[in-house]
C-alpha positions, 0 to 999 in steps of 0.5 A: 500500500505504502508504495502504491502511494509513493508511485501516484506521488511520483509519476503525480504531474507538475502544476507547479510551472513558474516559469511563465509567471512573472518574476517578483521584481518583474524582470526575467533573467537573461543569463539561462534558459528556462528548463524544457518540458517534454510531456509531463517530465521537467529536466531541470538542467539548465544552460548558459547562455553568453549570447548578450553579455557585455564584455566591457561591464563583465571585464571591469567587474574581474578584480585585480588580483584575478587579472594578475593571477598569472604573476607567482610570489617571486615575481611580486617580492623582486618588484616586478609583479605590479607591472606584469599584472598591468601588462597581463590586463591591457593584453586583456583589454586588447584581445577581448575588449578592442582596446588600442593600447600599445604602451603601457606607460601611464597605466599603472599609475590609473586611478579607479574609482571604486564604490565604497560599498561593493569596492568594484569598479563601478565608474569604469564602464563604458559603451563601446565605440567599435564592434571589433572582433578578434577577426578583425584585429589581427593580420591576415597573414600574421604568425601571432594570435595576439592583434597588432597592438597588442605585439606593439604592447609587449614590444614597448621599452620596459622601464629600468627597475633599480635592482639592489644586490642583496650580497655584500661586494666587499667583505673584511674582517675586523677582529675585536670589533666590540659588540657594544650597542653605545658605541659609535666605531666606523666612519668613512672620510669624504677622502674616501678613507675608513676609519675603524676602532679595533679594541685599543687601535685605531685602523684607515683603510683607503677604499682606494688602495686596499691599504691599511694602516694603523693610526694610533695604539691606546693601549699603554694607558690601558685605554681603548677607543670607543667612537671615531669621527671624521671632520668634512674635509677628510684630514682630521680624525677624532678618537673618544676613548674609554678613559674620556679623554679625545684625541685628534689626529692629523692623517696626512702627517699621522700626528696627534694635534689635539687632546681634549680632556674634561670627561670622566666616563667614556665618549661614545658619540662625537659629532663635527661642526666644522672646527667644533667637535661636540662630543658625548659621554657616559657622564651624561654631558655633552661638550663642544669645543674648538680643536684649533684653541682648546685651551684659550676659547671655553668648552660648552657644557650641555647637560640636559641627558640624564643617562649616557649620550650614545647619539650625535648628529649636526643638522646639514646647515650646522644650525642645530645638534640632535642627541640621543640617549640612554633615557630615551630622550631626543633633543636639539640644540641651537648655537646659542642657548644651554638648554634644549630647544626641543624636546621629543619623548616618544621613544620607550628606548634607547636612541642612538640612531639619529640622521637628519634629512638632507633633502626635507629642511628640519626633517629629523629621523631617529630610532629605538632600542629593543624595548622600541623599534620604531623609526620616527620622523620629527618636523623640528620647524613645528616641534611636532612629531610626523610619521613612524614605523614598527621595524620590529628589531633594534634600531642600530643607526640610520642613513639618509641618501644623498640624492633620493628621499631614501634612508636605511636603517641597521638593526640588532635584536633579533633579527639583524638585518638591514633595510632600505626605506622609501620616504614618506611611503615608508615602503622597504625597498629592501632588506638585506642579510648577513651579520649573525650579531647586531649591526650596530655600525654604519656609514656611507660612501663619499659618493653616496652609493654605498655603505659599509656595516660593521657588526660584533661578529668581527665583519665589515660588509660593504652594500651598494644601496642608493643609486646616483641619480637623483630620482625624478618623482621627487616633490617640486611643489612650491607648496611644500614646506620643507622645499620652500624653506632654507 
């Protein structure tokens, strides 16, 4: 009885055919056919059909990421997958849609104007002016499937991309460099000539030569050197010592023609400003004196650090002093006044890392220690703090680029590495890998290409980073603050 029942129910026919009723918004929709009765059996497949669809509307409905689907990971981390994934959509466009694109110059830098609810490209479509099909597109006799333009696409000049080796070009060793996070050991002369503090030693080596030479041993005191510092000319260089004290050195005569005494704790930052050293110390002062008259023109006494000053940095016009300490403070100093000018707290670290801008006038950047990690970007004309970025590791000490708005950055705990940052993007241009200790020294090139980085793993590695041509993006504007004033 039971499956008697369930046969009528089953061979039962369907009066429940909606197909011919209207839909409840009115509209019957275009994308399938409706299903197809033979006698009383419904088949309920139902085919596309592509017949109307609008390719210009259905193409600029694809996301971006689908259209460059093609460009692998590698690809993305050298750089190059924002422009093959351009590439891969005007090819798209040409083939599918009969657009006339042959360079791709100027596409990626198209603005979308997105909608802020479905986030798709809602203001992109348009009528098409042409039926074209891929018939008419290409050549009669040609050998390619593409159409003419798109040939003329793939054939327009690729733009140079600056590629940054991630492999030291020059790697020396440097036994008993110190790992020791407040000192300040390694610094390249605008003579191209490196100075480096070996244990009691202070060493030169000519980038030009390969020759290296001793200069000076501070070892019958029992001392040893804890900062070296070039003055601009490249003939003078000052060694601050573990006992306080500072000489100055004389390269081309290798003669000792200042020592300056009045700290009692050792000086691990010292910093030229023309003939005026300030100097740094663990006894919390900074001092500034003239090397040509130590005994006859008095020292300048800045006291305001309440911990050892482990950074030092004269502004590029030699008006203002930036200086970092173990109380995590950053200050700057004018030429004139005893106390700080500014005073910015917003580090939780120690600040050795300090670089003033050479291009933004009164653009400041500094960096934290370990319980920090951030860079930070300071507008010293307004006293206001800018941008600032998490590195996640120790910040070492920074670098700005001669001649693009650049800056790279050494770091210690935990990952060691080194970065080159794009600016005011803040975007890593890259990252690069090798010291196994901290990298806690760093200086550049007189030309500004390269830098060399130093580390406690007894290693000086030299990195080609910034490129000599001054890039062309640069902001010209009359309207920015930090062109306009000088």
């Amino acid at each position: 009885m039971y499956h008697h029942e369930y046969e009528k129910r089953l061979l039962k026919p369907n009066n429940d055919d909606h197909t011919d009723s209207p839909s409840p918004t009115g509209l019957a929709s275009p994308a399938y056919y409706s299903p197809t009765k033979i006698g009383n059996n419904s088949f309920d497949r139902f085919i596309p059909t592509r017949a109307g669809n609008n390719w210009q509307v259905s193409f600029s409905m694809i996301s971006e990421n689908s259209r460059s689907g093609l460009v692998t990971k590698k690809t993305r981390e050298n750089g190059e997958g924002s422009r093959d994934g351009v590439v891969y959509s005007c090819l798209l466009k040409n083939e599918i849609l009969g657009a006339d694109i042959e360079d791709v110059k100027g596409q990626c830098d198209e603005r979308r104007v997105l909608s802020p609810l479905s986030g798709k490209n809602l203001f992109r479509y348009m009528t098409p002016t042409k039926d074209r099909t891929l018939l008419n597109q290409s050549l009669p006799y040609s050998l390619s499937p593409l159409s003419a333009k798109s040939q003329k696409l793939l054939r327009s000049p690729r733009k140079a991309t600056r590629k940054i080796s991630r492999i030291p070009f020059k790697v020396l060793d440097a036994p008993e460099l110190q790992d020791d996070f407040y000192l300040n050991l390694v610094d390249w002369s605008s003579q191209n000539v490196l100075s480096v503090g070996l244990g009691s030693c202070v060493y030169l080596w000519s980038a030009c030569t390969s020759q290296v030479t001793r200069l000076c041993d501070l070892s019958s005191d029992g001392n040893t050197v804890t900062s070296v510092a070039w003055n601009e000319r490249g003939n003078l260089v000052a060694v601050g010592s573990h006992l306080g004290y500072i000489q100055v050195w004389d390269v081309a005569v290798n003669k000792e023609v200042a020592k300056l005494e009045g700290h009692n704790a050792r000086v691990g930052a010292l910093a030229w400003n023309g003939e005026v050293l300030s100097s740094g110390s663990r006894d919390r002062l900074i001092l500034q004196r003239d090397v040509r008259t130590p005994c006859v023109v008095g020292e300048r006494r800045l006291g305001a650090h309440r911990q050892e000053v482990c950074g030092l940095k004269w502004s590029p016009d030699n008006q203002y002093l930036a200086s970092g300490g173990n109380d995590n403070r950053l200050y700057v100093w004018n030429l004139h006044s005893l106390s700080p000018v500014q005073t910015y707290t917003e580090h939780t670290a120690a600040v050795k890392a300090i670089a003033w801008s050479p291009h933004h006038h009164g653009l400041l950047a500094s960096g934290g220690g370990t319980a920090d990690r951030h860079i930070r970007f300071w507008n010293t004309l307004t006293g206001q703090p800018m941008q600032s970025i998490d590195t996640g590791s120790q910040v070492c000490n920074l670098a700005w680029s001669k001649h693009s708005s650049e800056l790279v950055s050494t770091h210690g705990y935990s990952q060691n590495q080194i970065l080159v940052w794009k600016y005011p993007s803040l975007t890593q241009v890259a990252k690069l890998t090798g010291h196994s200790y901290r990298v806690l020294y760093l200086a550049m090139s007189p030309d500004g290409e390269a830098i060399v980085t130093g580390a406690g793993d007894e290693t000086l590695r030299f990195w080609n980073v910034f490129s000599k041509a001054r890039s062309q993006k640069e902001n010209k504007s009359v309207l920015n603050l930090f062109t306009s004033i000088r």
